[in-house]
C-alpha positions as CSV (number, residue, x, y, z in Angstrom):
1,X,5.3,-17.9,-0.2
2,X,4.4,-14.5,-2.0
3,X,6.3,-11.7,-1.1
4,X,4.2,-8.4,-1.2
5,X,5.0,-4.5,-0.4
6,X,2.7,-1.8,0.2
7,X,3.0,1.7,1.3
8,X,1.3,4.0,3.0
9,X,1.0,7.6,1.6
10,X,-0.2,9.9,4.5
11,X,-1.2,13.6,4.0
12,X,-3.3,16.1,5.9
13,X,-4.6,13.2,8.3
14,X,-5.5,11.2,5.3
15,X,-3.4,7.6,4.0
16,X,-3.9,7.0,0.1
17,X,-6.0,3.4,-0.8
18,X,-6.6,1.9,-3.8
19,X,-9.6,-0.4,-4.4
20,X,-9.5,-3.6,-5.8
21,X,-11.0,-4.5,-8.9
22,X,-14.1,-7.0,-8.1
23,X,-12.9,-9.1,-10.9
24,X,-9.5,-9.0,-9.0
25,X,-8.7,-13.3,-8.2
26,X,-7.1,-12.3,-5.0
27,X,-9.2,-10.2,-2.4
28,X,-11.9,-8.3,-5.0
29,X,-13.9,-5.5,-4.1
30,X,-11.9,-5.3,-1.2
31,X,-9.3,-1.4,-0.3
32,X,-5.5,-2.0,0.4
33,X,-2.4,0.3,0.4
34,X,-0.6,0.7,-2.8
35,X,1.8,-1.9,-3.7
36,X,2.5,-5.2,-5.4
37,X,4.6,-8.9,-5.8
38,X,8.9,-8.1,-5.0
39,X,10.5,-9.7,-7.9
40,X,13.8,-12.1,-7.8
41,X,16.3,-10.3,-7.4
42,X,14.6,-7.0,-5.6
43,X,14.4,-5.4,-2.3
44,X,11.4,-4.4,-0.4
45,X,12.3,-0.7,-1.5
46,X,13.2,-0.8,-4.6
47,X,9.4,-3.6,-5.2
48,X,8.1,-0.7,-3.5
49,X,9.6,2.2,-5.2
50,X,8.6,0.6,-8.9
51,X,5.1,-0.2,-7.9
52,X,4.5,3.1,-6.7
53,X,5.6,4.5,-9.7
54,X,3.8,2.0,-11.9
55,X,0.8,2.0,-9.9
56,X,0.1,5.8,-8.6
57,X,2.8,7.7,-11.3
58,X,4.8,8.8,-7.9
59,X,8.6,8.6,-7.4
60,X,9.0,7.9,-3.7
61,X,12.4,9.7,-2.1
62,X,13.6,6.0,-0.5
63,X,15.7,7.6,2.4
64,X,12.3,8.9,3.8
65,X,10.6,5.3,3.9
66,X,10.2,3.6,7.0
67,X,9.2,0.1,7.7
68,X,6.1,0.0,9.7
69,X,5.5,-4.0,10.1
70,X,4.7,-7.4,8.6
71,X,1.3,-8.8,7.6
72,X,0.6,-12.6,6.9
73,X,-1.9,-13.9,5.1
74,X,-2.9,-18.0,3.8
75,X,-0.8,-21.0,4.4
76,X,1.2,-23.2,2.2
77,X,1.9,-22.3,-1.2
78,X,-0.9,-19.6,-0.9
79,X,1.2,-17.7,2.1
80,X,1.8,-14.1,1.5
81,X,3.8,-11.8,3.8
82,X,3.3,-8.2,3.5
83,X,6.0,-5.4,3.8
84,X,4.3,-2.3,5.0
85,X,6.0,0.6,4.8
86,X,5.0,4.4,5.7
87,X,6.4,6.8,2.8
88,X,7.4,10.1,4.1
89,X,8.2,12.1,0.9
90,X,7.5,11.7,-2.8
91,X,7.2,13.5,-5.9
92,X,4.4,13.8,-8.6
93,X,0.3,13.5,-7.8
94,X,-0.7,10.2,-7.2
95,X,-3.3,8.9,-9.8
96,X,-4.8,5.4,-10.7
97,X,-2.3,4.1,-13.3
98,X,-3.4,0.8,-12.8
99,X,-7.1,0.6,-13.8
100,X,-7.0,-3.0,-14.7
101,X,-5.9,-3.7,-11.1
102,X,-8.2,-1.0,-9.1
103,X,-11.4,0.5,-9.9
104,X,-10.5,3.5,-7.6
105,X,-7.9,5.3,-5.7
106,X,-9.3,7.2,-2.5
107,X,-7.6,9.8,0.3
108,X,-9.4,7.9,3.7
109,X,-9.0,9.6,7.2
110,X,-7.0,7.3,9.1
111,X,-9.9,7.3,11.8
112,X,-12.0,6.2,9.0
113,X,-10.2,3.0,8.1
114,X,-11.9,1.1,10.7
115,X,-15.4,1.4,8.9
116,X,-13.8,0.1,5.6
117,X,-13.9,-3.5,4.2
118,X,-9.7,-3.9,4.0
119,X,-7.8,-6.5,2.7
120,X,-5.9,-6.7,5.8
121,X,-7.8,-6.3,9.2
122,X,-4.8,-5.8,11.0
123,X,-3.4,-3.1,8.2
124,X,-5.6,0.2,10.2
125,X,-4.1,-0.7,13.7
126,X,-0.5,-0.1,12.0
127,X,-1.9,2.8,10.0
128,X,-2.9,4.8,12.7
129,X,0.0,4.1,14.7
130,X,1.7,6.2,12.7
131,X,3.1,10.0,13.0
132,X,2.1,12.4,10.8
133,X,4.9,13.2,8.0
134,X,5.7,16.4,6.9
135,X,5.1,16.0,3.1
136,X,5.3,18.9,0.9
């Protein structure tokens, strides 16, 4: 099983998506929330905390993440479970640092997620479950 973390950046009404490459293997051409694979020997927050920072250039503040829920995804040796946690603070401007992995980085109105092709259906119910931060 593949263990995966994402997070969800949410300003101004607004949660921060990246788009998958359409070359991608897994789920092309397809928008998801930031994130990536945990590694041995990580946590959920700290997988989360480096692929922020390696993906968007952000340093999440970890005391202000939240988990929000699980996803699954495949069966077998192709199962993937999906940590996805709401990120209340962080510093720097997120930007696409990750171009070989996503052709574009987006701010989508969480009433808008419904209209998008995501890589998890069930990721804009949880999404727009959540309460607006206070991000500065």
């Amino acid at each position: 099983m593949h263990v995966v973390v994402t997070g969800a950046l949410v300003e101004n009404g607004a949660v921060l998506l990246v788009h998958r490459s359409p070359t991608r293997r897994a789920y092309p051409d397809l928008w998801d929330l930031p994130g990536g694979h945990v590694e041995a020997g990580e946590s959920e927050l700290q997988a989360l905390a480096r692929e922020m920072h390696e993906e968007l250039g952000v340093h999440i503040v970890a005391e202000s993440a939240s988990r929000l829920g699980d996803l699954h995804a495949g069966s077998g040796e192709n199962a993937v479970h999906v940590g996805v946690w709401q990120i209340g603070d962080w510093v720097g401007s997120p930007t696409n640092r990750a171009p070989d992995e996503h052709d574009d980085i987006a701010w989508v109105g969480i009433s808008e997620l419904g209209g998008l092709p995501l890589v998890h259906g069930d990721m804009a119910a949880l999404v727009r479950s959540l309460p607006e931060p206070d991000h500065n």
